[in-house]
C-alpha positions in Angstrom: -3.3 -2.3 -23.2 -6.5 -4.2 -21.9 -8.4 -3.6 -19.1 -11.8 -5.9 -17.8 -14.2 -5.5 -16.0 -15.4 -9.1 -14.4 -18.5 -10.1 -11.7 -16.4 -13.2 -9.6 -19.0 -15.4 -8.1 -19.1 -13.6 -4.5 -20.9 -10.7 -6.3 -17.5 -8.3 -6.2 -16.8 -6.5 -9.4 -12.9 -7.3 -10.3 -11.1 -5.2 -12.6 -8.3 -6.9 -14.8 -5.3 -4.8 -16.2 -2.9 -7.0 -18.6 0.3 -5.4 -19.8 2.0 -6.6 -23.4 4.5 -8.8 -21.7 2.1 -11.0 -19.2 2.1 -9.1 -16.4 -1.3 -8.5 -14.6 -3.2 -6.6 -11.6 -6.6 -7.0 -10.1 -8.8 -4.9 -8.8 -11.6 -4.7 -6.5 -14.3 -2.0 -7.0 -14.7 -3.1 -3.5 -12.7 -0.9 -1.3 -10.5 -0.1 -5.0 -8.2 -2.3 -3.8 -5.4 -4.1 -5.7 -5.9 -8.1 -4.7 -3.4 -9.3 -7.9 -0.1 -8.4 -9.1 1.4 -10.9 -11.3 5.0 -10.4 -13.0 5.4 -11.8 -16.7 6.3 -15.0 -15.5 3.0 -15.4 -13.5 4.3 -15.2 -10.2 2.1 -13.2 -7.4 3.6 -10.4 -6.3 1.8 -9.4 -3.5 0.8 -11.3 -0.5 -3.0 -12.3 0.1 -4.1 -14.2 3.8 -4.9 -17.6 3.3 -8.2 -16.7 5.4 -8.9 -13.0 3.9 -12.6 -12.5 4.0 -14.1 -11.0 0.9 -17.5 -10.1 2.3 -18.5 -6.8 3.0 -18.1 -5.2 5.3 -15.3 -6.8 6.6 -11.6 -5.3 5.2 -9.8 -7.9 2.5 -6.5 -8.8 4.4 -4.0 -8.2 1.7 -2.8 -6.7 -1.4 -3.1 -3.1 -0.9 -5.5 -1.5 0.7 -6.1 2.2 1.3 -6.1 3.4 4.3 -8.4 6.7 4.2 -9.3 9.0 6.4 -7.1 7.7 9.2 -4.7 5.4 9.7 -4.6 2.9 12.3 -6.0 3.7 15.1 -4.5 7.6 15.0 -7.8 9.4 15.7 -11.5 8.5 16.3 -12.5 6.5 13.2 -12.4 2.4 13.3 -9.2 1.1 12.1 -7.6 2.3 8.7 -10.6 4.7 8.6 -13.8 3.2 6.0 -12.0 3.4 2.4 -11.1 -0.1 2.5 -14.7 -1.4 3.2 -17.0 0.9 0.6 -17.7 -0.3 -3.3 -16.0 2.1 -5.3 -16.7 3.2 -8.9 -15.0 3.5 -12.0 -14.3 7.2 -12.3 -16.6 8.8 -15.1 -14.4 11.9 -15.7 -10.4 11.3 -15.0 -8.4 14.3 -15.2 -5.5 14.1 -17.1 -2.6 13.6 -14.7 1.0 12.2 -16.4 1.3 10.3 -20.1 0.1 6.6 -19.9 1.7 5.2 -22.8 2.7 1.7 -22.6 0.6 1.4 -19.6 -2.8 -0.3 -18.7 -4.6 2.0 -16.3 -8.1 2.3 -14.4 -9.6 5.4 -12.6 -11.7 5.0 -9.8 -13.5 7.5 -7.5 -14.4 7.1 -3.9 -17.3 9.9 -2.5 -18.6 10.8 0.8 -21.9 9.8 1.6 -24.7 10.4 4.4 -23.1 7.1 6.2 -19.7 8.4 6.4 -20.7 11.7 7.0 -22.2 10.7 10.0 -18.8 9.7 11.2 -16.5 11.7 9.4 -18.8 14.6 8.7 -16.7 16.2 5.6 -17.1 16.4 2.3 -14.6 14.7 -0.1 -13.8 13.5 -3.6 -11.1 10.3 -3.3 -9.7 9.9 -6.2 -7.2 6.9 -7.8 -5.3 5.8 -10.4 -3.7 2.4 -10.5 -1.5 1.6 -13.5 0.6 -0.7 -14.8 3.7 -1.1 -17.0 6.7 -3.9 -17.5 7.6 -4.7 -13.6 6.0 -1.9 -12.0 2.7 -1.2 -10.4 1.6 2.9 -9.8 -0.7 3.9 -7.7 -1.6 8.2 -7.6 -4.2 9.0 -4.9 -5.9 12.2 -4.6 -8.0 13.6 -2.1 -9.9 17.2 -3.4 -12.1 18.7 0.1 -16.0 19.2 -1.0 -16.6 20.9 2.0 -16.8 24.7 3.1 -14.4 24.4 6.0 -10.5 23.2 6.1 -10.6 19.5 6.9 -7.4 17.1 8.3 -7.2 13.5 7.1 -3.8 10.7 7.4 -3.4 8.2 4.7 -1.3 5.1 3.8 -1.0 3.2 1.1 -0.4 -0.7 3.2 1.6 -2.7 0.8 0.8 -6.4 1.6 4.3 -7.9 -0.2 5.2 -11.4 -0.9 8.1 -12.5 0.8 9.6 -16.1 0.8 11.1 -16.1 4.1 10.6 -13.1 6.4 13.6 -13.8 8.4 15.4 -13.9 5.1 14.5 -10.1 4.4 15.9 -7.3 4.8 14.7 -3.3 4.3 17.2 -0.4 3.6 16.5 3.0 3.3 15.4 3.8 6.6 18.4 3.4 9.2 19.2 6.4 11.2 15.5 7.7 10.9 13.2 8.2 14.0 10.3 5.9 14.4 7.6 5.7 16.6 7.0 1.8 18.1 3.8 1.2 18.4 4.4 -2.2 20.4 5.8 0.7 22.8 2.5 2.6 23.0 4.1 5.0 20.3 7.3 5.8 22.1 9.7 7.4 19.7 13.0 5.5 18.8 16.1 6.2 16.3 17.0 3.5 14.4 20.3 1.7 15.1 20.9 -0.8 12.7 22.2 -0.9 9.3 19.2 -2.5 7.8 15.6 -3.5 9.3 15.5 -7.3 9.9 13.0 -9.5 11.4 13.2 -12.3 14.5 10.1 -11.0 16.3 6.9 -9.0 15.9 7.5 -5.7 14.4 4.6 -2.5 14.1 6.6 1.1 13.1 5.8 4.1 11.7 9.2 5.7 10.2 9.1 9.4 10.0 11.0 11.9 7.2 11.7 8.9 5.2 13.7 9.2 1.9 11.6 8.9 -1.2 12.9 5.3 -2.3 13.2 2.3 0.2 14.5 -1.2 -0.7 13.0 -4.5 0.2 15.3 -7.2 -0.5 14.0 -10.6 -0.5 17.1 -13.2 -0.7 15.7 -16.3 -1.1 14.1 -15.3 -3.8 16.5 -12.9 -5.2 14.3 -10.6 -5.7 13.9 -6.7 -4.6 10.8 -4.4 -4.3 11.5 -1.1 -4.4 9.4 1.9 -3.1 9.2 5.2 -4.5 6.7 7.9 -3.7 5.8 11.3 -3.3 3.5 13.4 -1.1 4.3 10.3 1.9 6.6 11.6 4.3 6.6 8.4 6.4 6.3 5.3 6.3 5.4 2.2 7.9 7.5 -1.4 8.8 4.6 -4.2 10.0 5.0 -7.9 10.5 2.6 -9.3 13.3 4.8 -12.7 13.8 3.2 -15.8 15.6 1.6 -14.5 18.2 -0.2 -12.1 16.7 -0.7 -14.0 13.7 -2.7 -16.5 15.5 -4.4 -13.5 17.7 -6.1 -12.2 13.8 -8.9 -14.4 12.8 -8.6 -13.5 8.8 -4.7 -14.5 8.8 -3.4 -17.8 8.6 -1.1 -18.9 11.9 1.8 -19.1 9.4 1.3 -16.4 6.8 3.4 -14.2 9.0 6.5 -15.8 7.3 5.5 -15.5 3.7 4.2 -11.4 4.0 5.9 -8.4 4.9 4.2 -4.7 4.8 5.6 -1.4 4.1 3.4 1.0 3.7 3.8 4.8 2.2 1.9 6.9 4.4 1.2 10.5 5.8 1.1 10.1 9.3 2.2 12.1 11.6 1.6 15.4 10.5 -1.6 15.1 9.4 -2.9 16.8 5.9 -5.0 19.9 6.1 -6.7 20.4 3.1 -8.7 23.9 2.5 -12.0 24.5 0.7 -11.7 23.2 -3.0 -7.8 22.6 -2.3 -6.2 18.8 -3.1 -3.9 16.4 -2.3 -2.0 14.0 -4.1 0.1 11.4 -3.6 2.2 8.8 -5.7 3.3 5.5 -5.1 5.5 3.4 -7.2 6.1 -0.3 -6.4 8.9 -1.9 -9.4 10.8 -5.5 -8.5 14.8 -6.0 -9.2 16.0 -9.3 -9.6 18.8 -9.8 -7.7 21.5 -12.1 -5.8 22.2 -9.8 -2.5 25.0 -12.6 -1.6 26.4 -12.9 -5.2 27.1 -8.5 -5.4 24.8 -8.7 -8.6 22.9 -6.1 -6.6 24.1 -3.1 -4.2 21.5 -1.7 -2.4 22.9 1.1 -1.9 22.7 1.6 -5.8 19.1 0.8 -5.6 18.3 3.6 -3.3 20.6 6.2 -4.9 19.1 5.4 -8.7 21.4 3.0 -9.9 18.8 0.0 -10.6 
């Protein structure tokens, strides 16, 4: 189980997992954000813009980056709250928190200082773990409050995916559930179809979500499935052409090669007291499959059967 630690030539330190059958993930101490997942066959996992800037302090449009103490634009802060854009560390005491056998793993450690406490005046300890086994990538955030008063935060975990074709993709898991539209200045919605597809600009957060989702890629025959804890929602975004074109660190045609969806604590905000923490766990693991063929049920992969 190997882990680096590497300078790249724009100054960021980049932290290299490698896993005993090929597979990889990079790190950036730089907003301890994963920029890399390869499988065993080398293939990229996760989807990076073709014009992501990777110059502080501007956010790294891609892989996944934490979105801490807000997400969006859901309270005060700048967008996705300041996580994303501070140099992280490697954390010098990790507490103990599940085995990590057959795994390669790094700890990092995210504290407040007198900038963000201008801004977000609390106290705070962010803590994550990022590991990674055969075909799966874990991520266990956890947020401890510093501070001598009770203190509210939302958090997601975006989840930049690589996708062949987005209009060949499909999500399941989430049908039937409420969902706020925030093309519809956040009017809430109940889902009516039998899976999420895409023809057109999507931006949802999906509220009391199940703990596993399904992202089935066809072309590529090839499923992503999310698990996680501590996330009661989650979030469906794809900003089509349009928008696409609107973002100056995305590519006018990335928007068919990426789809997000993001576990996240949204709507009900979490209320941490004195000394109290949070934790969270996200687990991203890939399928092969042929949807067409029957090889894979979906309904299987939600219920445990993959």
């Amino acid at each position: 189980m190997a882990m680096n630690l590497v300078h790249d030539s724009d100054g960021l330190p980049r932290i290299i997992l490698v896993e005993p059958r090929g597979s990889t993930v990079e790190v950036l101490l730089y907003g301890g954000q994963v920029i890399s997942w390869k499988n065993e066959r080398r293939e990229e996992l996760l989807f990076m813009s073709s014009k992501a800037v990777r110059k502080p302090p501007k956010a790294i449009r891609g892989g996944l980056p934490i979105c801490f103490p807000q997400f969006g634009n859901f309270g005060s802060l700048e967008q996705h709250g300041f996580a994303r854009n501070r140099l992280w560390e490697l954390d010098p005491n990790p507490s103990p928190l599940s085995p990590i056998n057959n795994q390669s793993s790094v700890d990092l450690i995210l504290k407040s200082t007198e900038e963000d406490l201008k801004t977000w005046p609390r106290n705070f300890e962010l803590r994550l773990r990022i590991s990674l086994s055969a075909c799966k990538l874990t991520l266990i955030p956890r947020v401890r409050n510093m501070d001598n008063k009770a203190f509210s935060f939302t958090f997601a975990m975006r989840n930049y995916l690589s996708v062949s074709d987005i209009s060949e993709v499909r999500v399941e898991g989430l049908e039937t559930l409420d969902y706020f539209d925030s093309l519809m200045e956040r009017e809430r919605f109940t889902e009516q179809a039998d899976a999420i597809t895409f023809d057109g600009e999507v931006d949802r957060v999906y509220l009391s979500t199940p703990t596993k989702i399904a992202i089935i890629d066809h072309e590529k025959k090839r499923t992503f499935v999310l698990r996680k804890e501590g996330f009661p929602d989650a979030v469906v975004w794809n900003p089509w052409d349009k928008k696409a074109k609107a973002l100056p660190d995305l590519g006018d045609e990335d928007y068919k090669t990426m789809l997000c969806v993001d576990s996240a604590a949204i709507e009900s905000p979490i209320v941490l007291k004195p000394c109290e923490e949070w934790k969270g766990r996200q687990e991203l693991s890939t399928v092969s499959s042929s949807y067409f063929s029957g090889q894979l049920d979906p309904r299987k992969v939600l219920r445990g059967g993959y």
